[in-house]
C-alpha positions in Angstrom: -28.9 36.7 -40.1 -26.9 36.5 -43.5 -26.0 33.7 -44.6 -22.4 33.9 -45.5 -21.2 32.0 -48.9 -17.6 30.7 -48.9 -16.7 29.6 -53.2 -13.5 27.7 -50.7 -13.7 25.6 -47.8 -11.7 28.0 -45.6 -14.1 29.3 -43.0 -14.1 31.9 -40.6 -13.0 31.5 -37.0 -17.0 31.4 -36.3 -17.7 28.8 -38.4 -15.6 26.1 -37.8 -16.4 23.1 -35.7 -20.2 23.2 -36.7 -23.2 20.7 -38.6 -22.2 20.5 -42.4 -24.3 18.6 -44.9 -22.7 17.7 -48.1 -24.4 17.2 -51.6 -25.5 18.5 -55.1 -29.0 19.4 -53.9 -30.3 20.1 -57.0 -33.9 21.1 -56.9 -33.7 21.8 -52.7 -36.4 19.3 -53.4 -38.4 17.9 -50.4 -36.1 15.3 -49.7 -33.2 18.3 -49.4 -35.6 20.2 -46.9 -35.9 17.5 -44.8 -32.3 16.4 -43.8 -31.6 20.4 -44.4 -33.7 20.8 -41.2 -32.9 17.6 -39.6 -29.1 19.4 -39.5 -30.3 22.5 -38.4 -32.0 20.9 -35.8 -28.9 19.1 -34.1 -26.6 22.4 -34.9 -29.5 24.5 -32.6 -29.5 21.4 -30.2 -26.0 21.1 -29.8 -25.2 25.7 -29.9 -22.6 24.8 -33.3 -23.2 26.9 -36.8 -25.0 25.0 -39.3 -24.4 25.3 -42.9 -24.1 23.3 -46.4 -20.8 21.8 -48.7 -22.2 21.9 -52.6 -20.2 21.6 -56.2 -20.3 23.7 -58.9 -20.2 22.6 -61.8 -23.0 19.6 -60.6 -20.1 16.4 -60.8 -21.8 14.5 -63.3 -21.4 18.1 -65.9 -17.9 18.0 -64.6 -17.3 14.5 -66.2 -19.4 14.1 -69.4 -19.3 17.4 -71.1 -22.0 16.1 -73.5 -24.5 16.2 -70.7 -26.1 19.8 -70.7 -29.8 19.5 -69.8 -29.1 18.6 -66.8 -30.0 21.1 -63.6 -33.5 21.6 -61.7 -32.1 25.2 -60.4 -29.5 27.1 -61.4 -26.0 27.8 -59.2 -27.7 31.0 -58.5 -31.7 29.8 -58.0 -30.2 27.4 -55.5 -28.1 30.2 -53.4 -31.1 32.3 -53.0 -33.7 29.3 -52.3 -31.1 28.6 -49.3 -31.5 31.5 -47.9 -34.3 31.0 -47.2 -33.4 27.9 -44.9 -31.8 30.8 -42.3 -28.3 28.4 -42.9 -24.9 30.2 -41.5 -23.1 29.4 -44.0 -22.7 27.9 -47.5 -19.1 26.3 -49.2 -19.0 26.2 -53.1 -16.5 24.2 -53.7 -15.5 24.6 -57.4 -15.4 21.0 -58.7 -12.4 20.9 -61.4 -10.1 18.7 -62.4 -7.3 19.0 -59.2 -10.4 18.7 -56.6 -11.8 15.8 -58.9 -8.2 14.3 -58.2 -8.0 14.2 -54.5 -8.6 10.8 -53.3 -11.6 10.0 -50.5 -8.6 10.2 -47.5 -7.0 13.6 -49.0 -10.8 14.6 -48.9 -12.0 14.1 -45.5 -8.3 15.1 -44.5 -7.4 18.3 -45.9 -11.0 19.4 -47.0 -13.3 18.4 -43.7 -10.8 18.5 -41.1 -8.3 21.0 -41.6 -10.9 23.6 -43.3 -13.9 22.8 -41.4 -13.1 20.7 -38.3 -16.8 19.9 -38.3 -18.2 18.0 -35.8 -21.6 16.5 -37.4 -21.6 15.5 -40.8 -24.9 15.1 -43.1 -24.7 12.6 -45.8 -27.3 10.1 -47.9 -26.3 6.4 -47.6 -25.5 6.6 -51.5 -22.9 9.4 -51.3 -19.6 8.8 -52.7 -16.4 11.0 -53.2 -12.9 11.1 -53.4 -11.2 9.9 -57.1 -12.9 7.6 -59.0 -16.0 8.0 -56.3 -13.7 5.6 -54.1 -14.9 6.9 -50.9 -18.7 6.2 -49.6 -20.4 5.9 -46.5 -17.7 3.2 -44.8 -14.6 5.1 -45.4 -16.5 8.4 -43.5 -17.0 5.8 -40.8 -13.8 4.4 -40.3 -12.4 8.2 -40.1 -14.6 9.2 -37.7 -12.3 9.1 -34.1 -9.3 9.5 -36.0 -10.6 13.4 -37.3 -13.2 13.3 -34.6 -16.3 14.3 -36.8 -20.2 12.0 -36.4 -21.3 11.2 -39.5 -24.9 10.9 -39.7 -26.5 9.4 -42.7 -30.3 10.5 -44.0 -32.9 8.5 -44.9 -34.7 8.3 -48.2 -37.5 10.7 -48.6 -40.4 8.6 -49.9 -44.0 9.2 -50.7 -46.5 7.1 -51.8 -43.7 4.3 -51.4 -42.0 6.4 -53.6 -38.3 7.8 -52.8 -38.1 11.3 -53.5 -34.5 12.2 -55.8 -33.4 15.1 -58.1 -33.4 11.7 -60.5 -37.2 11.3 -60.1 -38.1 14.7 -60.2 -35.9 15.2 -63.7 -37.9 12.0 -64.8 -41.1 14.1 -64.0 -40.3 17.5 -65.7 -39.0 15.7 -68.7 -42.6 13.8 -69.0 -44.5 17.1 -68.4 -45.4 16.1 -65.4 -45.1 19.6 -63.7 -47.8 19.4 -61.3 -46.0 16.5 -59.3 -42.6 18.0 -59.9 -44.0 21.2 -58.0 -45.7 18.6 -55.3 -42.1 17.4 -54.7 -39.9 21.0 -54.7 -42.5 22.2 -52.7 -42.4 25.5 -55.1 -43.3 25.8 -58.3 -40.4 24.8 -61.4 -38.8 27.7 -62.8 -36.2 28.4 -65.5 -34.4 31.8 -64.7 -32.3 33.6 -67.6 -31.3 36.4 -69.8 -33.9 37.5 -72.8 -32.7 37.4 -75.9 -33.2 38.5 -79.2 -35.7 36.2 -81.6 -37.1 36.5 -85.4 -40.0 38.7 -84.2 -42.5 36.0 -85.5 -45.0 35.9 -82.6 -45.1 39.7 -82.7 -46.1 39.6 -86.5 -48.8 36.9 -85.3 -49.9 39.0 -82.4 -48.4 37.2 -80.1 -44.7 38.7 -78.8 -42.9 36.8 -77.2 -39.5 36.7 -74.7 -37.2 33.9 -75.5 -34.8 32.0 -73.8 -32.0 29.4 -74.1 -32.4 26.7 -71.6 -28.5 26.6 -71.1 -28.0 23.6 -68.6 -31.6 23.3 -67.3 -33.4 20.0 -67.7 -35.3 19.9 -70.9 -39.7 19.7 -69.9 -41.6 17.6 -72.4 -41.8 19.9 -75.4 -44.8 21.7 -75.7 -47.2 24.6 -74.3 -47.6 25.5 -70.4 -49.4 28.0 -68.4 -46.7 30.0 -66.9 -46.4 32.7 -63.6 -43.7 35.3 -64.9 -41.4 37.4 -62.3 -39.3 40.1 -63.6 -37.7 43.3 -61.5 -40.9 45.1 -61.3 -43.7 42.9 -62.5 -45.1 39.3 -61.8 -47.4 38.1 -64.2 -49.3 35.4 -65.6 -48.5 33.9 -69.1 -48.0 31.3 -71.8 -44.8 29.6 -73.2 -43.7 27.2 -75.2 -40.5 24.9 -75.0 -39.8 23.7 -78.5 -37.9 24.0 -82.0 -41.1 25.7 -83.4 -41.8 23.2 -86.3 -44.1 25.1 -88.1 -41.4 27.7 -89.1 -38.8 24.8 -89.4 -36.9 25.7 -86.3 -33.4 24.5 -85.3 -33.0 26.2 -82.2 -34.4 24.4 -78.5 -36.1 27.7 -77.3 -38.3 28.6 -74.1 -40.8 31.1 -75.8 -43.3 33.1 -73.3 -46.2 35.6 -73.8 -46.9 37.5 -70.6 -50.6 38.4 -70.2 -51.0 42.3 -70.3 -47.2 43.1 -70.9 -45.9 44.8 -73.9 -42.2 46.0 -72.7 -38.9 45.3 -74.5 -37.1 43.2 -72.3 -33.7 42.0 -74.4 -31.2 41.2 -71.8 -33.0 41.4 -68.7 -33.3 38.7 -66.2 -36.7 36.7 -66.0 -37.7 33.6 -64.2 -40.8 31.7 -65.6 -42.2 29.3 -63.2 -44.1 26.2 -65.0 -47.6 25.8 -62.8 -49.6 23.4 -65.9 -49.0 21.3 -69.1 -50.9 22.4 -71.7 -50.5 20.5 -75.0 -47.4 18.4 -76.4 -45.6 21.1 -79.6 -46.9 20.0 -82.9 -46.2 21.0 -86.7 -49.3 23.6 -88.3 -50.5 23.6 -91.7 -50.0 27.9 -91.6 -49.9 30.6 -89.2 -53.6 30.6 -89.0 -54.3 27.6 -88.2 -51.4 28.2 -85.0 -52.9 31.5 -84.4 -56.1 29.8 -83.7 -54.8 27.1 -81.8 -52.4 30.1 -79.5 -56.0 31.3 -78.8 -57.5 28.1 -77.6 -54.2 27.9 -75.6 -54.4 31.3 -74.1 -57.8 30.7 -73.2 -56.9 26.9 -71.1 -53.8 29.2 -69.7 -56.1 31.9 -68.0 -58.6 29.1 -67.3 
């Protein structure tokens, strides 16, 4: 079965009348799996097609510009994670400034009703839409006979009393805490993006390296991680760094990776590193030898 990816909320005939659960679900993090299967579970129950309502860009991008390092996955990382999730359909609904302006009413009229006439919908108890995030979990609830959808609302993932948000998990990456981060996405972390062209200076250390921009993906704690590489026709293990490269006076934020046993010109193609260990915090060298010597020690912890 393929799951079939609407960027509008105007669904096929086949589609309509089904299990819909709404939200960013940035990371598909375990908390995301659970209420994703929860859905599934009463769309299988109940014979109706199950499938998801996200926003691209992520709302909070949409409304402070200045916010940037943001995302767990990409738009893309999080359309082939669902997949995954066997879902029958997914809605990107492109949020912009005229669907940012519909109030909570307009919403559940125009956009759940008369596009989706869904019949169960998934939502967290802290959800809120419609202009000026007007609408929440009580204005669903008062709609509910007159557009004759359920609304059922999840609860909070926790562990170790602990609930489980793409706001904890940021928390975590941004600490360098990567091996809980993976715990919590149930996968391990990855930053998936074009390589582009650098100064050459780990190649003149012996070290080449593929480099990255982070673009819009949270920014991990600065520093050196071992590192699983994925390309068209390789997966390998490696090294990388995330980090302005101080001993060479660097102004750039970069994502810098050696792959174990790779030498092969990849400018412009597509990569995905997946962060499995922290390593060391970045820090300023005296030279290149004493970094060359410390790239070795690093190297060696990596493999380890």
């Amino acid at each position: 079965m393929v799951m079939k990816i609407y960027n509008n909320p105007n669904l096929n005939k086949k589609h309509l009348n089904g299990v819909i659960a709404i939200g960013n679900f940035d990371g598909l993090h375990l908390g995301h799996q659970k209420v994703i299967n929860e859905a599934k579970q009463k769309a299988k129950k109940n014979n109706l097609p199950f499938g998801l309502m996200t926003f691209e860009p992520v709302p909070v991008m949409f409304f402070s510009k200045s916010t940037n390092d943001h995302r767990i996955n990409s738009s893309q990382q999080k359309k082939v994670q669902l997949k995954k999730f066997k879902l029958d359909f997914l809605i990107v609904i492109r949020f912009n400034k005229s669907f940012s302006s519909l109030t909570a009413k307009e919403f559940i009229k125009k956009i759940l009703y008369k596009k989706t006439k869904c019949k169960y919908l998934y939502v967290s108890k802290n959800f809120k839409f419609g202009y000026k995030r007007r609408g929440d979990i009580q204005t669903l609830q008062k709609s509910e006979k007159q557009f004759n959808y359920k609304i059922i609302v999840t609860k909070p993932f926790k562990k170790n009393q602990k609930t489980i948000s793409s706001t904890f998990i940021r928390k975590k990456i941004r600490r360098g805490k990567i091996n809980l981060a993976n715990k919590l996405l149930n996968r391990n972390w990855s930053i998936e993006g074009k390589v582009i062209q650098g100064r050459k200076r780990g190649r003149k250390i012996g070290f080449p390296t593929c480099n990255m921009s982070l673009n819009n993906y949270v920014v991990p704690k600065l520093g050196v991680y071992a590192v699983k590489v994925k390309g068209k026709s390789f997966n390998k293990n490696g090294i990388a760094n995330v980090g302005y490269r101080p001993t060479f006076n660097g102004k750039k934020l970069l994502l810098e990776t050696n792959i174990f046993g790779f030498n092969k010109n990849l400018y412009n193609k597509v990569i995905n590193v997946s962060f499995k260990k922290f390593i060391r915090a970045e820090k300023k060298f005296r030279n290149f030898q004493d970094l060359k010597k410390q790239i070795k020690i690093d190297i060696k912890l990596a493999k380890k």
